[in-house]
C-alpha positions as CSV (number, residue, x, y, z in Angstrom):
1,X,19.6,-12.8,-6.2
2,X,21.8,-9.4,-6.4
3,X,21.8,-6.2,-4.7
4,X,19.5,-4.8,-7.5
5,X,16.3,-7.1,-6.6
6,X,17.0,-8.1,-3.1
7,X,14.3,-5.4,-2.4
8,X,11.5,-6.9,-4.7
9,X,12.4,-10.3,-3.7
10,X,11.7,-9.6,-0.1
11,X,8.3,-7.6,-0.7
12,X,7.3,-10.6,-3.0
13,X,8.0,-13.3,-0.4
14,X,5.7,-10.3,2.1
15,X,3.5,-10.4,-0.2
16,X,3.0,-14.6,-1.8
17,X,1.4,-15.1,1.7
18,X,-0.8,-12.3,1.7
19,X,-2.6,-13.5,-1.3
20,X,-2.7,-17.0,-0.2
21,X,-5.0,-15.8,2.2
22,X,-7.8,-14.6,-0.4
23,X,-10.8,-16.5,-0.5
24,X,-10.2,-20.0,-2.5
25,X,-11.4,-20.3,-5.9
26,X,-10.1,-19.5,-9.5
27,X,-9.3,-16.4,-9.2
28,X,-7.2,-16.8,-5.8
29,X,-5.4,-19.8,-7.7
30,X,-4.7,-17.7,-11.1
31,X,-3.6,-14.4,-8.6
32,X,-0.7,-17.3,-7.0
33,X,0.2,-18.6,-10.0
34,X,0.6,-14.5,-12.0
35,X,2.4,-13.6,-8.6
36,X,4.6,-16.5,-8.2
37,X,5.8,-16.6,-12.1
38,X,6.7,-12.6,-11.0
39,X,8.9,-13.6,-8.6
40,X,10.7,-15.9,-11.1
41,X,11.0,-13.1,-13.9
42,X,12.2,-10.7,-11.0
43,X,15.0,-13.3,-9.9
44,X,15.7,-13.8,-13.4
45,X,15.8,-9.9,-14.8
46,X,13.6,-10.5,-17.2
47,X,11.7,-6.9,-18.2
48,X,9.1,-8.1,-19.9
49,X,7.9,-10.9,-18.2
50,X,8.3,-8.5,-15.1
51,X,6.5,-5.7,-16.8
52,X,3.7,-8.7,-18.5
53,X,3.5,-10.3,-15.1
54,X,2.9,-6.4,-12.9
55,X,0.1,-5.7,-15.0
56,X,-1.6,-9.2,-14.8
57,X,-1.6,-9.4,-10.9
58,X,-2.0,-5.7,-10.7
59,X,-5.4,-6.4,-12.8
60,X,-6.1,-10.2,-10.6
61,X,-5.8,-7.8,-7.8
62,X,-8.6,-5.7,-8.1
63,X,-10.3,-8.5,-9.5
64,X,-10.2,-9.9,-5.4
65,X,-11.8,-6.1,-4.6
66,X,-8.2,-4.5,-4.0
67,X,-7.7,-5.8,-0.4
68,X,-6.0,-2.6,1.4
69,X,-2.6,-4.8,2.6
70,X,-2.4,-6.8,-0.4
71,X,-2.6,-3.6,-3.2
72,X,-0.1,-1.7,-0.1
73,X,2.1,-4.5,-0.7
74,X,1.5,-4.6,-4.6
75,X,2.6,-0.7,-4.6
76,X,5.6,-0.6,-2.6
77,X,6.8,-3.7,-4.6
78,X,6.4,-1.4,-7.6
79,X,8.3,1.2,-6.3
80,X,11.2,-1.2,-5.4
81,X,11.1,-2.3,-8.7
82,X,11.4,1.1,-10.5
83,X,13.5,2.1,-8.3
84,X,16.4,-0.6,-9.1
85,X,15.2,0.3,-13.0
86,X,12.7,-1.8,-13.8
87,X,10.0,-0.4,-15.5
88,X,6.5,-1.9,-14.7
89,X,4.0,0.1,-16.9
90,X,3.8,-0.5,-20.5
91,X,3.2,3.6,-20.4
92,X,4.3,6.5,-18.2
93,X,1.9,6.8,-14.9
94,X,-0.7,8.6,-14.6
């Protein structure tokens, strides 16, 4: 871990729990796997698995209806992650 993604490291591990929490099923199990290979391409630097893996649990998420903590969580991990210059969108935002 460095200075550069101690941030996003921290809001993952926040946020791993959070989803473990969602109702049990496929789509709970597919979110936890998406979010935990993040965390891996976060620790490793990787950009495009980080930018691949932001847009498949961002999409998993509102697939589990967008719980209020968990997309809270989801956000301010994106923020931490463009701020240390990662870019998560394959486009500019909205």
């Amino acid at each position: 871990m460095s200075a550069r993604t101690a941030e996003s490291l921290a809001i993952l591990d926040r946020l791993l729990p959070l989803l473990e929490t969602l109702p049990a099923g496929q789509d709970r199990d597919e979110l936890l796997e998406e979010a935990q290979a993040l965390r891996r391409a976060v620790a490793a630097f990787h950009m495009e698995a980080i930018r691949f893996r932001m847009y498949a649990v961002d999409r998993l998420i509102r697939r589990a209806d967008d719980p209020a903590e968990t997309r809270t969580t989801f956000e301010a991990l994106r923020d931490a992650l463009e701020r240390a210059g990662f870019h998560t969108r394959s486009h500019a935002a909205p």
